[in-house]
KEDOMI-741998 format. One line per field, with one value per residue: residue in three letters; y, z, x negated of N, C-alpha, C in turn. Coordinates in Angstrom, 1 decimal, m for minus. Example, Ala and Ser with C-alpha at 12.3 -4.5 7.8 and 13.67 -1.06 7.14 Angstrom:
residu = c(ALA / SER)
n.Y = c(m5.7 / m2.2)
n.Z = c(7.8 / 7.1)
n.X = c(m13.2 / m12.8)
ca.Y = c(m4.5 / m1.1)
ca.Z = c(7.8 / 7.1)
ca.X = c(m12.3 / m13.7)
c.Y = c(m3.3 / 0.0)
c.Z = c(7.8 / 7.9)
c.X = c(m13.2 / m12.9)
***
This chain:
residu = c(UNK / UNK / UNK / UNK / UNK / UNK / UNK / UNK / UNK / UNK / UNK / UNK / UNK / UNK / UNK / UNK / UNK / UNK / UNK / UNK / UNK / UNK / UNK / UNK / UNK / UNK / UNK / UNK / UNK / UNK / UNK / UNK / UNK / UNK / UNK / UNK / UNK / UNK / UNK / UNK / UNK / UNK / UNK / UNK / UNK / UNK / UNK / UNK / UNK / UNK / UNK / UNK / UNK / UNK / UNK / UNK / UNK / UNK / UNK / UNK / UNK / UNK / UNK / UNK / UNK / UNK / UNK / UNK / UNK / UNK / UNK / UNK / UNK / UNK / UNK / UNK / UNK / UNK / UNK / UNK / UNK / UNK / UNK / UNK / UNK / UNK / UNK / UNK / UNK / UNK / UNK / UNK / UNK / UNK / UNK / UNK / UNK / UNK / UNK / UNK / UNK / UNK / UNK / UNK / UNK / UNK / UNK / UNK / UNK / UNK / UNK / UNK / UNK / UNK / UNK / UNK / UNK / UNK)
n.Y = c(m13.8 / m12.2 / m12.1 / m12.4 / m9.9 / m10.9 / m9.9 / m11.0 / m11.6 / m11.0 / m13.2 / m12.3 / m9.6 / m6.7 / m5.3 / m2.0 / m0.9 / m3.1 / m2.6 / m0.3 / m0.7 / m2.8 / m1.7 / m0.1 / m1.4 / m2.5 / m0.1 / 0.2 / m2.1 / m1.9 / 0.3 / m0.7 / m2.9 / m0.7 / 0.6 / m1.8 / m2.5 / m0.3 / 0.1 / m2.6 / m2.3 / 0.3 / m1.1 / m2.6 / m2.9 / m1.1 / 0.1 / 1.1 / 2.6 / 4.6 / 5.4 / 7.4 / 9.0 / 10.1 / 11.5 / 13.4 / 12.8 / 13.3 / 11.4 / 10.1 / 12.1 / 11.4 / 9.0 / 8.9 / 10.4 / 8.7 / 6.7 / 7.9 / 8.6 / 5.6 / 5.1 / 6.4 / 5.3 / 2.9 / 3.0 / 4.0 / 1.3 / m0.3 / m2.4 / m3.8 / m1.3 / m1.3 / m2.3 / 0.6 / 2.2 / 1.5 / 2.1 / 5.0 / 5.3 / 4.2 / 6.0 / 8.2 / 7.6 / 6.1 / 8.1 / 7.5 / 5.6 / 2.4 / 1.9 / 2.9 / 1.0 / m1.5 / m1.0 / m0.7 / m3.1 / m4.6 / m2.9 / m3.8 / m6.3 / m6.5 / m4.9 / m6.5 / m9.4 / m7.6 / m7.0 / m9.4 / m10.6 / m9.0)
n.Z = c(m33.3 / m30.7 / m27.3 / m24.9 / m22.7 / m19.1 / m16.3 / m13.0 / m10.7 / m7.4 / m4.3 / m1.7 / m2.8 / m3.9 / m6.6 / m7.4 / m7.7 / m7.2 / m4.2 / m4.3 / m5.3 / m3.6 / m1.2 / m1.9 / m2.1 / 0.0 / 1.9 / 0.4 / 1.3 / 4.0 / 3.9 / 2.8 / 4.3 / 6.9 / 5.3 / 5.0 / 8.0 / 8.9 / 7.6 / 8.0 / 10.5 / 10.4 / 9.5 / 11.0 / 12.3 / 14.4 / 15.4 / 14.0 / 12.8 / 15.0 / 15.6 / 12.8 / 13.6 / 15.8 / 14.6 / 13.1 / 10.6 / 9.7 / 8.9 / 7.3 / 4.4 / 5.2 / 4.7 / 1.9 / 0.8 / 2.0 / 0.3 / m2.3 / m1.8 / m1.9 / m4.5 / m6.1 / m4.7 / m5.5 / m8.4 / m8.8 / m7.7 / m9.6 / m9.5 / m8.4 / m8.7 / m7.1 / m4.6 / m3.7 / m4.8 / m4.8 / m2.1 / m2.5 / m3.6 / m1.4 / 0.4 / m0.5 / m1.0 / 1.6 / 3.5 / 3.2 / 4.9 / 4.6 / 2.5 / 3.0 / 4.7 / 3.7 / 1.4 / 3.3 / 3.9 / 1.8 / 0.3 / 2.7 / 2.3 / m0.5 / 0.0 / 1.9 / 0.8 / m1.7 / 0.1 / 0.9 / m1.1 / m2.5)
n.X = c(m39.4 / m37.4 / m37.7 / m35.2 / m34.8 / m34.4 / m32.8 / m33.5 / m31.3 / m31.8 / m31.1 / m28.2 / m28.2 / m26.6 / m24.2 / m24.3 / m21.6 / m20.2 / m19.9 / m18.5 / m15.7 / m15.2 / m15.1 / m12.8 / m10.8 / m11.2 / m9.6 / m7.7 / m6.2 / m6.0 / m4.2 / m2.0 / m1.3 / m0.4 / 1.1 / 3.0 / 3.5 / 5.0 / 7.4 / 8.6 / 9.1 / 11.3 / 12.5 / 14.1 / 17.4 / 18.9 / 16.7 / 14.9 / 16.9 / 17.3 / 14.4 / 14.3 / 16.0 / 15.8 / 12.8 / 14.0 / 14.1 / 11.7 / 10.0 / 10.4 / 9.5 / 6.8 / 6.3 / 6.6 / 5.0 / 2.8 / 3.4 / 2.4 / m0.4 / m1.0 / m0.6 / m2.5 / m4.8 / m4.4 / m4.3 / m7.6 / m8.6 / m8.0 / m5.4 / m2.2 / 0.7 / 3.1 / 4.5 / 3.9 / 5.5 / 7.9 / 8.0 / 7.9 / 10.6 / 12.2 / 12.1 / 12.7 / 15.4 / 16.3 / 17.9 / 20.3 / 22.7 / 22.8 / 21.9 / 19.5 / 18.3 / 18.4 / 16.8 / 14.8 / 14.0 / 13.9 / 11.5 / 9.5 / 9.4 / 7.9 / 5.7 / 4.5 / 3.6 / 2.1 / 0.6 / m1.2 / m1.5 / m3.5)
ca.Y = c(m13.9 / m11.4 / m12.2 / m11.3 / m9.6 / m10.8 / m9.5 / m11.7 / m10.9 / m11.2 / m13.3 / m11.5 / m8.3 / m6.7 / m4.4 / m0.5 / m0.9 / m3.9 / m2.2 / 0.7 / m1.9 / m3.6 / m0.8 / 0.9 / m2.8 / m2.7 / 0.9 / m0.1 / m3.3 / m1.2 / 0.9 / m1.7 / m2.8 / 0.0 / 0.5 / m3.1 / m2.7 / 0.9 / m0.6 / m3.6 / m1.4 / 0.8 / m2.3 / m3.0 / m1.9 / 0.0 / 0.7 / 1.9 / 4.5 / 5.6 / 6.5 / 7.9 / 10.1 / 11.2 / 11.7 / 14.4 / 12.2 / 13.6 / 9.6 / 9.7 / 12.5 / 11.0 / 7.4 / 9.6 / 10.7 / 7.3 / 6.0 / 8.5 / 8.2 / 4.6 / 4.7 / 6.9 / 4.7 / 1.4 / 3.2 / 4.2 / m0.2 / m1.1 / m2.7 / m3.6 / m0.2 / m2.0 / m2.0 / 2.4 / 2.7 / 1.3 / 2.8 / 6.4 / 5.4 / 4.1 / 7.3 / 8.7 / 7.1 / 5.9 / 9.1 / 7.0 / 4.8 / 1.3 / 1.6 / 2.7 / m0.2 / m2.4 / m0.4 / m1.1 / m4.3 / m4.8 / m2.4 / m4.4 / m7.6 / m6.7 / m4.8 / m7.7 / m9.7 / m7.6 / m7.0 / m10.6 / m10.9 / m8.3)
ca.Z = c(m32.6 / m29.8 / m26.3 / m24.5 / m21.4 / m18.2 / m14.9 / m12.3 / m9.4 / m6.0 / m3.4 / m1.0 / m2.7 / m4.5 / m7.3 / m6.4 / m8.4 / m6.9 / m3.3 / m4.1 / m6.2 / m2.5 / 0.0 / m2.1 / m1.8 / 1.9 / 2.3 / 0.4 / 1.7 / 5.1 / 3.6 / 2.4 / 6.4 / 8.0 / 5.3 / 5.6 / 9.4 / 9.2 / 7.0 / 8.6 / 11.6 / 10.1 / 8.7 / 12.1 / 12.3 / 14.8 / 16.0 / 12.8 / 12.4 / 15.9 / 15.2 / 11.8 / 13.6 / 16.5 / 14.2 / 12.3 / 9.3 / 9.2 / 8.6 / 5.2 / 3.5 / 5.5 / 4.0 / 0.9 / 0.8 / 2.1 / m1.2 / m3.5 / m1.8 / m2.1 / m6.1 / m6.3 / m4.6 / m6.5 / m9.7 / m8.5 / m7.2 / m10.8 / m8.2 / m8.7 / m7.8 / m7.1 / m3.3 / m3.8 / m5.7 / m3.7 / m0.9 / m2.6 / m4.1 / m0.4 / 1.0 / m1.1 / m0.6 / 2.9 / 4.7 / 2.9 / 6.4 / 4.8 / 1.2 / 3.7 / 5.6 / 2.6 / 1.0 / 4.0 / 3.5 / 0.6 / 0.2 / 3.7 / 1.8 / m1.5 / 0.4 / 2.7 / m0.4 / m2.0 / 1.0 / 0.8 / m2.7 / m2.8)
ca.X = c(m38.2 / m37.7 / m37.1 / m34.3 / m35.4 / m33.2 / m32.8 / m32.7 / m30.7 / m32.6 / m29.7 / m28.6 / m28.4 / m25.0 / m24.4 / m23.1 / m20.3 / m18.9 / m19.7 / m17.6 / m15.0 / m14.7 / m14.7 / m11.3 / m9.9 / m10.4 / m9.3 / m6.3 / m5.7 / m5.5 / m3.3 / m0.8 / m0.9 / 0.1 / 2.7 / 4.2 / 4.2 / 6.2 / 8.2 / 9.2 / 9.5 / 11.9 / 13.9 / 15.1 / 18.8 / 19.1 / 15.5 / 14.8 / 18.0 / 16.8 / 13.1 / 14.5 / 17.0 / 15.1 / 12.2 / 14.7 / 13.9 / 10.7 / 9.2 / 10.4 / 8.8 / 5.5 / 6.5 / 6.8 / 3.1 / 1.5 / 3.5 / 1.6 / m1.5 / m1.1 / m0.3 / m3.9 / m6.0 / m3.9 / m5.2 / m8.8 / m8.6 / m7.4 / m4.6 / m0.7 / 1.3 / 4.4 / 4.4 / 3.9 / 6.4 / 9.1 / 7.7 / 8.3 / 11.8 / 12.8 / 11.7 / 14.1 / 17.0 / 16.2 / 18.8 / 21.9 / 22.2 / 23.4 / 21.4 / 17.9 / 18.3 / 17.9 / 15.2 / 12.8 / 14.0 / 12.9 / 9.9 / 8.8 / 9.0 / 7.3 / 4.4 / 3.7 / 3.6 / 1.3 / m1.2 / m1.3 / m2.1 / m5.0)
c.Y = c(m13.1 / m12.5 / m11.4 / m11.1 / m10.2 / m10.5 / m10.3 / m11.2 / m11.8 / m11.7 / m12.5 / m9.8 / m8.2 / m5.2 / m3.2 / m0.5 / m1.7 / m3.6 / m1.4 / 0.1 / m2.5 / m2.9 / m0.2 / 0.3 / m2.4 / m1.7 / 0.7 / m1.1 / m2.8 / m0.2 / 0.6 / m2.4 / m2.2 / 0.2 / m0.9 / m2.3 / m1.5 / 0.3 / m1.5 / m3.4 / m0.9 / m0.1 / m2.6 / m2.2 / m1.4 / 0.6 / 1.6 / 3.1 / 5.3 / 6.3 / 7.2 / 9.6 / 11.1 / 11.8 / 13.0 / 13.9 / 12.9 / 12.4 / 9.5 / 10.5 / 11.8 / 9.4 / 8.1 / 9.7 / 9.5 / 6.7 / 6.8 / 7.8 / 7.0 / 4.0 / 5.3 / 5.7 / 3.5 / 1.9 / 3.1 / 2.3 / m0.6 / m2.1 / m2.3 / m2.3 / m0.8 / m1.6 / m0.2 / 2.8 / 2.8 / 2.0 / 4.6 / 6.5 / 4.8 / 5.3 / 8.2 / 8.9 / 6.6 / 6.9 / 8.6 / 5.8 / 3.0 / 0.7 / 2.1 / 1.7 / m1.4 / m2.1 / m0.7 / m2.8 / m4.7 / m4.2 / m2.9 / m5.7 / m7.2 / m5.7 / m5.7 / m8.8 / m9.2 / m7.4 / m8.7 / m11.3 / m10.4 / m8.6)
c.Z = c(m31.2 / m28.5 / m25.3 / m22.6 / m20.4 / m16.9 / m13.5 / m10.7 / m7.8 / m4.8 / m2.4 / m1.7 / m3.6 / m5.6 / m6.8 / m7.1 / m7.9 / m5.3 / m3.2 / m4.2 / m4.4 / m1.4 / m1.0 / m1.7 / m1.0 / 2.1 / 1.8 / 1.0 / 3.1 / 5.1 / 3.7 / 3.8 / 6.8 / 6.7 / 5.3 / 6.9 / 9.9 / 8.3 / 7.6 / 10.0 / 12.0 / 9.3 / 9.9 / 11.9 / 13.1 / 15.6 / 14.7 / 12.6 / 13.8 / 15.6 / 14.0 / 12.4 / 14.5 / 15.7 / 12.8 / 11.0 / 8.4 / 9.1 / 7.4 / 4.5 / 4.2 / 4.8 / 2.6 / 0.3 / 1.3 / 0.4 / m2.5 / m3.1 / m1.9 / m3.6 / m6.2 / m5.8 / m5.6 / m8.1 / m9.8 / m8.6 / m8.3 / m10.4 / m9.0 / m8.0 / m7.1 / m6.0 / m3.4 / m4.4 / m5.2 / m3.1 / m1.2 / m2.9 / m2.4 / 0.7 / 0.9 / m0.8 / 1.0 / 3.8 / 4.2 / 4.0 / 5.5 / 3.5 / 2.1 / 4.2 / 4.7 / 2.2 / 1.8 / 3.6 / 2.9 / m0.2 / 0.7 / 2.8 / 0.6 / m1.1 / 1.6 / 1.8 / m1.2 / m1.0 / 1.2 / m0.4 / m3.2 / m2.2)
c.X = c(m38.3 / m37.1 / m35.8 / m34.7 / m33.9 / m33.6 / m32.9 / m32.6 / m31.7 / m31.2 / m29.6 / m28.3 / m26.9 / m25.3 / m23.9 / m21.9 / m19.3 / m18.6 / m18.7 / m16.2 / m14.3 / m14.3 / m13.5 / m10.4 / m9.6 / m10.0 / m7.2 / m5.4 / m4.9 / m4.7 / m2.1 / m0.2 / 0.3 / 1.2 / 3.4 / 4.6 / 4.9 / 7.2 / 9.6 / 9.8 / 11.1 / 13.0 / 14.8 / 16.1 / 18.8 / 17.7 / 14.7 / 15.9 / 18.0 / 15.8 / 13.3 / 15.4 / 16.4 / 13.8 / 12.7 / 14.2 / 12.5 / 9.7 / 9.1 / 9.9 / 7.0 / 5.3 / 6.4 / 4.8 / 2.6 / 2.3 / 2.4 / 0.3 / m1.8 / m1.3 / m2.0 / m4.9 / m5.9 / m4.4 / m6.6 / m9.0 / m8.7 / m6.4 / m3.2 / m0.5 / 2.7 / 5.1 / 5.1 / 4.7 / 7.7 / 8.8 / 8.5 / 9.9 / 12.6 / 12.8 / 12.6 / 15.4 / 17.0 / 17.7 / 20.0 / 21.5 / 22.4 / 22.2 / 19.4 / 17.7 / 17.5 / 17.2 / 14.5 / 13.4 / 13.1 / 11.5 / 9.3 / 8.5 / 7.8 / 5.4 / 3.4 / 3.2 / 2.2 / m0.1 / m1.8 / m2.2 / m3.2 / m6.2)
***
């Protein structure tokens, strides 16, 4: 009858896979942050369609790109995209003034939601 060789882990010590596994988390996690809190930002009614207008609506293609980069890392994570998705489809539509309002709304909620949940 063979033995089955086992390993035993030394406390204290961690595998490199679940190191990497944990630093994408927190990189995302910190991601999912800063977009809630532009978000939620940009939900305000009119402090939001100021910084959008003085900002010549150059926020939204930058909300645009933290959404992708956010879907990349949420794959790399193994991580809901959910949050990133919105984010890019609010980006979008964001320059219609009454239907952007509601988008951060709603993006702001479901990525507070998920920074919560990760």
């Amino acid at each position: 009858m063979a033995k089955k060789k086992t390993r035993k882990k030394i406390k204290g010590t961690r595998d490199k896979t679940s190191k990497k596994t944990n630093k994408k988390t927190n990189e995302l996690k910190t991601l999912k942050l800063g977009a809630a809190i532009l978000e939620t930002i940009l939900a305000i009614p009119i402090l939001g369609a100021m910084i959008i207008l003085f900002s010549f609506w150059l926020l939204l293609p930058v909300e645009i790109a933290l959404g992708i980069i956010g879907i990349i890392m949420s794959k790399k994570a193994k991580t809901k995209k959910t949050g990133h998705i919105f984010q890019i489809i609010t980006g979008c539509l964001a320059w219609i003034p009454i239907v952007g309002w509601i988008m951060h709304i709603i993006t702001a909620v479901i990525l507070w939601i998920g920074w919560k949940n990760d």
